[in-house]
N, C-alpha and C positions, 0 to 999 in steps of 0.2 A: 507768585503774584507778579501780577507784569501789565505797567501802565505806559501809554505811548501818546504822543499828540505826535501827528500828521499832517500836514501838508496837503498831500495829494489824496485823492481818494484810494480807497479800498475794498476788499471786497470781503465784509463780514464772514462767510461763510466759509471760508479759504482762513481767517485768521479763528476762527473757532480750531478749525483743522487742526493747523498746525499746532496749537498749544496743545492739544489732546495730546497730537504724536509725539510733539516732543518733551512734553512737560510734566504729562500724567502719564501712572503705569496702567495700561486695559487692565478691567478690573479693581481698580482701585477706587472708584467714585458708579456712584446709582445713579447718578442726577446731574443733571444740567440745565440749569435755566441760563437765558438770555435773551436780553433786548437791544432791539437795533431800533435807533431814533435816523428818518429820515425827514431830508428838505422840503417841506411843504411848498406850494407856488401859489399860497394865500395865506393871509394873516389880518387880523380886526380889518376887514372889508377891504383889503389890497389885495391887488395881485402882484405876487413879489418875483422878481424875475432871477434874482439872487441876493447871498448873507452872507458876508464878512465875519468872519468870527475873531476876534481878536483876544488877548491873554497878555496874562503878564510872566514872562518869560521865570522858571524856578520856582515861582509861587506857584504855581496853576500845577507842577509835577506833584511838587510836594503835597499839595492839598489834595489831589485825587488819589495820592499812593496813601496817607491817611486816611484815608474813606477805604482805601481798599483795605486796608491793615484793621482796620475798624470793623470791615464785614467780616473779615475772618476769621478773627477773635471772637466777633459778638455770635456768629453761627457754625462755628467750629468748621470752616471749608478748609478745600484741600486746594483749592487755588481761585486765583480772580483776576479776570484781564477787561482793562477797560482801555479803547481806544475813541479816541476823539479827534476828531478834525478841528484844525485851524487855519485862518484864511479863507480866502473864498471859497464860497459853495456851491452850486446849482439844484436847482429843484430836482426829487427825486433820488441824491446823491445821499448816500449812510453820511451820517453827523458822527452818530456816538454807537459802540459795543459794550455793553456789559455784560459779562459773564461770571456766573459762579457754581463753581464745581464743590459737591457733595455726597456724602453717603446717600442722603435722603435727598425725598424730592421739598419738604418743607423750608428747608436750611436753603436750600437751593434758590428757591421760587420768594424767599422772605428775604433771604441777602441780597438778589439781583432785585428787585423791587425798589428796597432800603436802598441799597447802594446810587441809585440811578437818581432815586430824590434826593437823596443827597446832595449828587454832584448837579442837579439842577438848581441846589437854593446856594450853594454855597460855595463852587469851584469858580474862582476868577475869570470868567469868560465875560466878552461882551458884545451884542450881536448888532451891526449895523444891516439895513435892510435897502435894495434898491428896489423901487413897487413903480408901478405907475402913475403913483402920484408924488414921487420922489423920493429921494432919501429919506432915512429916519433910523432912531437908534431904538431897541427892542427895550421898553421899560420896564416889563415882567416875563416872566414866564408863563408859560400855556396851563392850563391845571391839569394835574395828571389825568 
């Protein structure tokens, strides 16, 4: 299991990679689901030009390695990597990776699901937005 918050961007596709290579044995997992959340450059009738993501430093690790310990308990996976960004964003830019590695593709496709709602209702984040019609702080989430 391996959770990360970031800074700078990344590029989902390359950290999929890597955790294959070096984390699972080929062979060992059927299945791979994953979802990549990216920056919208509209939101409730704005155009947003950029998103601040902000956290509370130790709570926010702890609470999505929870969520990850929780997926793979509740769906018996072989690993789960979830990266998130913090700080500024740009439209278009990956936010969030979740991934969960499984024998099957159901454990797979229901953990990363599960996992990503999760950390949307309930990992400490909080999103400031610059739109065109100003600043403003994000008071819900989007529904899945």
């Amino acid at each position: 299991m391996h959770v990360s918050l970031r800074e700078a961007g990344f590029d989902p596709w390359a950290e999929l990679a890597a955790c294959q290579q070096e984390r699972l044995a080929g062979g060992a997992y059927g299945a791979t689901a994953a979802f990549v959340g990216t920056m919208r450059d509209f939101n409730e009738g704005a155009t947003v030009q950029r998103l601040f993501l902000e956290h509370y430093p130790g709570m926010t690790e702890r609470e999505l390695e929870r969520l990850a310990t929780a997926a793979v308990d509740t769906h018996g996976l072989l690993d789960v990597l979830v990266v998130h960004r913090v700080g500024r964003v740009e439209p278009a830019e990956p936010i969030v990776l979740v991934a969960a590695w499984s024998a099957h593709r159901a454990s797979a496709f229901a953990a990363c699901r599960e996992l990503m709602e999760a950390l949307k209702s309930t990992a400490p984040f909080w999103k400031r937005e610059e739109t065109d019609a100003g600043d403003r702080w994000v008071e819900r989430n989007t529904p899945g």
